[in-house]
C-alpha positions as CSV (number, residue, x, y, z in Angstrom):
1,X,-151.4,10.8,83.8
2,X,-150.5,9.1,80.5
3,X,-152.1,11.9,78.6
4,X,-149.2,14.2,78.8
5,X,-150.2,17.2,76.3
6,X,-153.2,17.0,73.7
7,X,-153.9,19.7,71.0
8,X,-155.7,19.6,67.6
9,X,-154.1,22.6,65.1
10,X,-155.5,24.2,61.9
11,X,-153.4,25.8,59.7
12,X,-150.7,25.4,62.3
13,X,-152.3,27.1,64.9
14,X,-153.8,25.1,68.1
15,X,-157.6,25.4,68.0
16,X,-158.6,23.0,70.8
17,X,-156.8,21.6,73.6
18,X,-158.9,18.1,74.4
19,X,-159.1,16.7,78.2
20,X,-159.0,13.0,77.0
21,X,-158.5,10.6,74.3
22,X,-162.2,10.6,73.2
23,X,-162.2,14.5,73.2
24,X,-159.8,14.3,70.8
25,X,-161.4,12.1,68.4
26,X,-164.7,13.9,68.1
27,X,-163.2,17.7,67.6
28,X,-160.8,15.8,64.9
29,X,-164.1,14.3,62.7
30,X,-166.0,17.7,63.5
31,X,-164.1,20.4,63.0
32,X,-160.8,18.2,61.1
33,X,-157.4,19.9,61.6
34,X,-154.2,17.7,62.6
35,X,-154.4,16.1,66.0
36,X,-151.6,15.2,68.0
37,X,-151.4,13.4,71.2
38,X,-148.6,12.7,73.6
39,X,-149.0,9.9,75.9
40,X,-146.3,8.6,78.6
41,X,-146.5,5.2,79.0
42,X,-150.1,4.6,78.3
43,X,-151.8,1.1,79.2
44,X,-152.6,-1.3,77.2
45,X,-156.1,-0.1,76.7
46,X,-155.7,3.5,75.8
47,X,-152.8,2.0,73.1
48,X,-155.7,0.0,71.7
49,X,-158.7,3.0,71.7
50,X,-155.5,4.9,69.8
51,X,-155.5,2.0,67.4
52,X,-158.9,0.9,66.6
53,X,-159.5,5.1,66.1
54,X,-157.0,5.3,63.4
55,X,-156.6,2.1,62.0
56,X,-153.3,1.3,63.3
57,X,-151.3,-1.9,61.8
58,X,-151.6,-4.5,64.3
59,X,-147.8,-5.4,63.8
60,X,-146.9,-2.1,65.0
61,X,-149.4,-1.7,67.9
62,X,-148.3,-5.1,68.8
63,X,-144.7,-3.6,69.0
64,X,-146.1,-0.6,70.9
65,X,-147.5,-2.8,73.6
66,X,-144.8,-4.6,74.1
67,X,-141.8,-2.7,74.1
68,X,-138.3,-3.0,73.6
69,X,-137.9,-2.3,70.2
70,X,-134.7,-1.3,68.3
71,X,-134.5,1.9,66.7
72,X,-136.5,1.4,62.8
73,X,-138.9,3.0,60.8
74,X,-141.6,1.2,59.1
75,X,-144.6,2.2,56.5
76,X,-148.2,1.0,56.6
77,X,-150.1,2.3,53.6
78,X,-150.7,6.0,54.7
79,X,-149.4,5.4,58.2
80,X,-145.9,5.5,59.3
81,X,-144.6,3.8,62.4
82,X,-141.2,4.7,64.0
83,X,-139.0,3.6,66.7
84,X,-136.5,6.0,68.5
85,X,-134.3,4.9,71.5
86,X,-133.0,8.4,73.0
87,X,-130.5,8.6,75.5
88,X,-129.5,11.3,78.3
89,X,-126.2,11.0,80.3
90,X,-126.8,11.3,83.8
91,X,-123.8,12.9,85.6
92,X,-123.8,11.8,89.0
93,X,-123.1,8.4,88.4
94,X,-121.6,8.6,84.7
95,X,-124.0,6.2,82.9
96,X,-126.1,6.4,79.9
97,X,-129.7,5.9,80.1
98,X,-131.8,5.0,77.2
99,X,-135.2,5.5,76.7
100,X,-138.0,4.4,73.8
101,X,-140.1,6.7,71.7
102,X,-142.7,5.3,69.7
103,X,-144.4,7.3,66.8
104,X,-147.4,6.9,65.0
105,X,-148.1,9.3,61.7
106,X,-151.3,9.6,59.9
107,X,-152.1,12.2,57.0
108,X,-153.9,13.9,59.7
109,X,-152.4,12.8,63.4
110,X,-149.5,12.1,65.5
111,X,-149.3,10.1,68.3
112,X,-146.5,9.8,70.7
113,X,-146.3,6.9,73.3
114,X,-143.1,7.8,75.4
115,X,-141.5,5.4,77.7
116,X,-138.6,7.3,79.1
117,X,-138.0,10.7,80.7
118,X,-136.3,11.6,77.6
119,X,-136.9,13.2,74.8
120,X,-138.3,16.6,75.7
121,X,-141.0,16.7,73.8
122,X,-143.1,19.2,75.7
123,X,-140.0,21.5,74.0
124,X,-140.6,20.0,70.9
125,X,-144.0,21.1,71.0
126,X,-143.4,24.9,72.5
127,X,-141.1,25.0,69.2
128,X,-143.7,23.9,66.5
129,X,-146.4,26.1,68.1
130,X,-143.8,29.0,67.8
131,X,-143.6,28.2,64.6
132,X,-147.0,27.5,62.8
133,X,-145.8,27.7,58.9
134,X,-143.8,24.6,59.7
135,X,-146.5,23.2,61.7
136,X,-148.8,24.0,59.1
137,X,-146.2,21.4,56.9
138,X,-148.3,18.3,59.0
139,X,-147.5,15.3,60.4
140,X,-144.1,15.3,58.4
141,X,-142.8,18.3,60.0
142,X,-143.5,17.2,63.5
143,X,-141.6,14.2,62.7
144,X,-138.5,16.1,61.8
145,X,-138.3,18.4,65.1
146,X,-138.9,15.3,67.0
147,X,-135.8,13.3,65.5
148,X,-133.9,17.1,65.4
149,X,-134.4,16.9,69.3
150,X,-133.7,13.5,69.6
151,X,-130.6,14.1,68.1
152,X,-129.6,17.1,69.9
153,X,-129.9,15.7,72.9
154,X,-127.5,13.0,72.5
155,X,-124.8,15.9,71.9
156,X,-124.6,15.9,76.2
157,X,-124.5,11.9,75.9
158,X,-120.9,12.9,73.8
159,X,-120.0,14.9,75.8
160,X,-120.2,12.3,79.0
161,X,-118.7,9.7,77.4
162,X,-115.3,11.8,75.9
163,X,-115.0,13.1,79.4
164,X,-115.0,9.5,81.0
165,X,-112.7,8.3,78.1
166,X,-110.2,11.2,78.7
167,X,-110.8,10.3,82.7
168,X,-109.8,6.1,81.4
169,X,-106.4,7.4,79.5
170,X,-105.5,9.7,82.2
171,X,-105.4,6.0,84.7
172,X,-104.3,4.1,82.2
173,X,-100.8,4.3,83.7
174,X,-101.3,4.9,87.5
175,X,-100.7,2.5,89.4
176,X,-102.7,3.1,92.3
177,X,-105.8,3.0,90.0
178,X,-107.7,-0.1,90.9
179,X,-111.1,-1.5,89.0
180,X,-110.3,-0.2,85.5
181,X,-110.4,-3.0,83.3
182,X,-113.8,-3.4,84.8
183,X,-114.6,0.7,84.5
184,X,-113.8,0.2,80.9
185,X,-115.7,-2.6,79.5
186,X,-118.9,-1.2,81.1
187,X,-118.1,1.9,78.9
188,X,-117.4,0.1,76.2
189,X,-121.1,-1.3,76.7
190,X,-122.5,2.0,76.8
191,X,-120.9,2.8,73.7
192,X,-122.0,-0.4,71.8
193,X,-125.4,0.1,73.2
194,X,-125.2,3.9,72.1
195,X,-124.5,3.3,68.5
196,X,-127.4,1.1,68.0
197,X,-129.2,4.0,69.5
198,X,-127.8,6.4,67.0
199,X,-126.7,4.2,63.8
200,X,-130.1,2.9,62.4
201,X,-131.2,6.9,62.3
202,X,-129.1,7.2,59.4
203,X,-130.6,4.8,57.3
204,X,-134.2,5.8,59.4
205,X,-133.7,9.5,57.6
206,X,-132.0,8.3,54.2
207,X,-135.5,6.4,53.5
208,X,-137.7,9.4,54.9
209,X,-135.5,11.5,52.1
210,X,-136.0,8.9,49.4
211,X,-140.2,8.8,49.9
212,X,-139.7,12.7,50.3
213,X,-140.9,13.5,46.5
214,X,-143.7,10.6,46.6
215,X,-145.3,11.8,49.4
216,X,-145.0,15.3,48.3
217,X,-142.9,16.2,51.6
218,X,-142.2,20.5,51.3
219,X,-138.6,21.1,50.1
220,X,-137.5,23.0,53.1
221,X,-138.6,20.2,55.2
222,X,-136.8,17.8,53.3
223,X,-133.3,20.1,53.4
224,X,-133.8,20.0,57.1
225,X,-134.0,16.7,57.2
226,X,-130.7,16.6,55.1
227,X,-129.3,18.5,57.8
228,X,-130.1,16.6,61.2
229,X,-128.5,13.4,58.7
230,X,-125.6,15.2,58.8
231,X,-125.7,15.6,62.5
232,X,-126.6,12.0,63.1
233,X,-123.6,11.1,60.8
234,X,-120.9,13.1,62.7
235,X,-122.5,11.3,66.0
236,X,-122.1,8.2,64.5
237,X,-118.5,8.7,63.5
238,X,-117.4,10.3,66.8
239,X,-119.4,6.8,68.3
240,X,-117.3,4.8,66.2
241,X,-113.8,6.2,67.5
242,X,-115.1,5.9,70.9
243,X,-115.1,2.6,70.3
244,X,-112.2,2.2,69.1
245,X,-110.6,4.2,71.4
246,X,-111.6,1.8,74.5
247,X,-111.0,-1.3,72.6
248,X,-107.2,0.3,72.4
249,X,-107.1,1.1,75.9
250,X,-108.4,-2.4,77.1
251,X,-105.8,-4.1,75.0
252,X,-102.9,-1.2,76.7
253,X,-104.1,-1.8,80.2
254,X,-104.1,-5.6,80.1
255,X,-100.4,-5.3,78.5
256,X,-99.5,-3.2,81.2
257,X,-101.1,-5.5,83.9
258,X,-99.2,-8.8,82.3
259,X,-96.1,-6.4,82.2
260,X,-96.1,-5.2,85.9
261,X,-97.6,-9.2,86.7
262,X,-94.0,-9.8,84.6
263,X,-91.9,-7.8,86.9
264,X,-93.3,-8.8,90.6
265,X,-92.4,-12.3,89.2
266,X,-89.2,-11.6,88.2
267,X,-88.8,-9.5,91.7
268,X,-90.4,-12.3,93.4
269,X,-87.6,-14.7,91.5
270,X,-84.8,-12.4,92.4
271,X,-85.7,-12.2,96.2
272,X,-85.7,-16.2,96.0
273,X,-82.7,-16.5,95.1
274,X,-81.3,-14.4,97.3
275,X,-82.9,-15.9,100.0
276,X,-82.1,-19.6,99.1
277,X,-78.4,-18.1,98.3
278,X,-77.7,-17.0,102.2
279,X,-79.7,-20.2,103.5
280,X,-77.4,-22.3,101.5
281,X,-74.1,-20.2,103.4
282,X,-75.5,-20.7,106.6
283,X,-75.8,-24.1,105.8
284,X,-73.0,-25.5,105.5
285,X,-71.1,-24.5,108.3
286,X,-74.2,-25.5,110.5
287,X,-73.8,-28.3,108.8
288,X,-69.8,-28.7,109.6
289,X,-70.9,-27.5,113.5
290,X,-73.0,-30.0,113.7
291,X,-70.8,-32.7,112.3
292,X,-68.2,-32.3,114.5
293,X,-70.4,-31.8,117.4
294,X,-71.7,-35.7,117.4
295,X,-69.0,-36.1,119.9
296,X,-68.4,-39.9,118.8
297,X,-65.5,-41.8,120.2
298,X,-63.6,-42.8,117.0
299,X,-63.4,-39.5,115.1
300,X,-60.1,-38.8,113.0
301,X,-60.2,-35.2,113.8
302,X,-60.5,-35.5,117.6
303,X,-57.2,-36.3,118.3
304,X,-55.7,-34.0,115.9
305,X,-54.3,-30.9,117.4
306,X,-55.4,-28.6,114.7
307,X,-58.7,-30.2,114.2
308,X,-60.3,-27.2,115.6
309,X,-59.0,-24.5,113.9
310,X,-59.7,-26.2,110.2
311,X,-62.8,-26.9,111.6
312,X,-63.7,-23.2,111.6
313,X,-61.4,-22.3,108.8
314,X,-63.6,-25.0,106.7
315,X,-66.6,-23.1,107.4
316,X,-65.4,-19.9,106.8
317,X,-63.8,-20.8,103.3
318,X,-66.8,-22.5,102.5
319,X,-68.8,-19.7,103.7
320,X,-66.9,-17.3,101.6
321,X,-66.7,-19.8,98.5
322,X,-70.5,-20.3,98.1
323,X,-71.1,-16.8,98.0
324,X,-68.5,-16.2,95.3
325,X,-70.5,-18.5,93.5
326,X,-73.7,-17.2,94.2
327,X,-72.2,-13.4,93.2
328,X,-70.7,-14.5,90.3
329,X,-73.9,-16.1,88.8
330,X,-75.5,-12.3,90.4
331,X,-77.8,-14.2,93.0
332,X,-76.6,-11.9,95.6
């Protein structure tokens, strides 16, 4: 179902736990409190009742509806709209998979409309309950665990990638390794696709800081804030030398392919010569043989008692002098 969990909290504390969307709206205007909803790819129609019921921007429901947004934060008035694109590593076939997290916050509601198996935000939730002084903090604070879990989980998406980077260097210099110029500019896609994941967070949580005092965000939320910026930053820069990294090792392995390309040509050259060398040795006595095998009638040599012997002693010496020549210029 696309309603995944559903609670409305007072104080902190969950008071009602609404079956449905319309639920939800009546127990908010009777009894207020902070509702939040969590919706997994929702259609189109409960994204619009969630709209018309708080008076959503139609810019960002439009960009709810249809998807594929890049990671940003925007500010309507009262209400804020964010975009998060989390990522999980999956092991078995060592790719990244990215998912799309959109967030609505009201003075009085959150709504999440996940598209992706990622993040965990029924963990996100088990945490705030556990913790109803922060919860009690409002939309804000819910914000802040969910970009704290978004964050944490793309510590296992580092780890993935450093371990198929360390795999890349290790058959960088194997021969026998086949398909790596290929293996490495599909990482190198993750990686690009990764930091624009990761990269617009920091500028995401810089302007949540700056409206901090505005707003009247509490001081301890606004420190932890401060501190899953300094996570995202230490992502970004480990991102950043990924990318370097495997813009190093393409330009190594095609050096080393032009390099061994280099050397079967010049193997191929050698065993040319070598070859043309011993074909031009047996050629020219085949070609004395042959010569003096015509068997004409007026041949000088025919009649010449030691025609014979200089015929072989001709192809002998020029046997033996062709492959002086060929040693001495070290084609043989």
């Amino acid at each position: 179902m696309p309603l995944i969990d559903n609670g409305v909290y007072v104080a902190g504390k969950r008071t009602q736990t609404p079956a449905s969307l319309e639920e939800t709206y009546r127990l908010m205007h009777e009894g207020g409190g902070m509702g939040w909803i969590g919706l997994y790819r929702p259609s189109p129609q409960e994204i619009r009742s969630v709209a018309a019921e708080f008076d959503l921007h139609p810019l960002a429901v439009e960009d709810a509806l249809l998807g594929h947004q890049r990671a940003k934060l925007e500010r309507y008035d009262d209400i804020l709209f964010a975009v998060l694109r989390p990522a999980r590593y999956i092991d078995s076939e060592e790719t990244v998979e990215f998912g799309e997290l959109h967030i609505f916050l009201g003075p009085e509601f959150v709504v999440t409309i996940r598209h992706a198996e990622s993040p965990d935000l029924m963990k996100v939730r088990h945490r705030m309950e556990a913790s109803p002084d922060l919860l009690a903090l409002g939309p804000e604070a819910v914000l802040y665990a969910i970009l704290d879990q978004v964050v944490d989980e793309y510590e296992p998406v580092i780890a993935g990638l450093e371990n198929d980077i360390d795999e890349i260097e290790n058959d960088l210099f194997n021969e026998e390794s086949t398909g790596l110029s290929e293996r490495i500019y599909n990482l190198s896609r993750e990686v690009i696709n990764f930091q624009r994941a990761v990269v617009p967070l920091v500028k995401m949580l810089d302007g949540l800081q700056r409206g901090s005092e505005k707003y009247g965000v509490d001081v301890e939320l606004q420190r932890s804030l401060r501190d899953v910026q300094d996570h995202t930053l230490l992502i970004v820069e480990r991102v950043s030398s990924f990318r370097a990294i495997l813009d190093n090792a393409l330009t190594v392995h095609a050096t080393i392919v032009t390099r061994r390309q280099t050397d079967q040509s010049i193997q191929q050259n050698e065993e040319v010569k070598k070859i043309s060398s011993w074909a031009a040795i047996l050629f020219t006595p085949t070609l004395i043989a042959s010569i003096y095998g015509m068997n004409f009638t007026h041949m000088p040599e025919l009649s010449w008692r030691f025609g014979y012997p200089f015929a072989l002693l001709l192809m002998v010496a020029a046997g033996f002098g062709l492959f002086w020549v060929f040693r001495s210029r070290r084609w043989l």
